[in-house]
N, C-alpha and C positions, 0 to 999 in steps of 0.2 A: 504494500500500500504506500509506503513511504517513496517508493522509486516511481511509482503511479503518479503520486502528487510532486515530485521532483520534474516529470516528463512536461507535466501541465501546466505548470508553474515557470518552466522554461521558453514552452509554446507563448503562455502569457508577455513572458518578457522577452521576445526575439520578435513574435508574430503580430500578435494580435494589441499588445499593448503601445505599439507605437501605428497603428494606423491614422491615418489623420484625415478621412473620409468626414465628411459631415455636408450640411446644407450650403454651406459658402463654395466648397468643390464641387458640390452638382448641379450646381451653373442656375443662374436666375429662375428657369423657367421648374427646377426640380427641388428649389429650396426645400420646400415641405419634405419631402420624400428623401433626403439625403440626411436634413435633420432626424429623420424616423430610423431609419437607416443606421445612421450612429447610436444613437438612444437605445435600439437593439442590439448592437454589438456590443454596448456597455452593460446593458445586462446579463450578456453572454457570457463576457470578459467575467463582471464580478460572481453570476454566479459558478463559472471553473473555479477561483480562485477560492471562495466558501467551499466547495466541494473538496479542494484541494488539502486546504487547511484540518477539515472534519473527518478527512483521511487519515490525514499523522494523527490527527488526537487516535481514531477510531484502533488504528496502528500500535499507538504506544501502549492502548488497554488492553489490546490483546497481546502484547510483548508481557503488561504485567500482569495480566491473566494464566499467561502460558508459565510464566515463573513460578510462581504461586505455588500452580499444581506441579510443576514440575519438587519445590520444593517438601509442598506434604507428602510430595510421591516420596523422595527420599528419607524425608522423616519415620514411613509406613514401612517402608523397606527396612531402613537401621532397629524399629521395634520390633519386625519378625526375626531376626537373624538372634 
């Protein structure tokens, strides 16, 4: 998950985070639709980068999920022997 939100997060900042598209570049007659245009990229943008973020968290609880049990595993182990 964490290399997921590394990919996503790279695309944001290589890709999509420097577009510069909006209603002034889609020429007088398409201002409307250019400013729409961007307005939805930026939601696209922000919501990758929420999804990104909710990644690593989701990531680092099952890192310390997996510990855990790995630990009472050994715990259960050292009281059988």
């Amino acid at each position: 998950m964490d290399a997921a939100a590394d990919v996503v997060d790279a695309v944001i900042g290589t890709r999509l985070g420097d577009l510069k598209f909006g209603g002034a570049v889609a020429g007088r007659a398409h201002t409307a639709a250019g400013d729409a245009v961007r307005a939805g990229m930026d939601r696209v943008v922000s919501g990758m980068a929420q999804w990104a973020a909710v990644a690593r968290e989701t990531a680092a609880a099952l890192r310390a999920g997996a510990e855990m049990y790995a630990d009472a595993e050994s715990r259960a182990a050292a009281t059988l022997r």
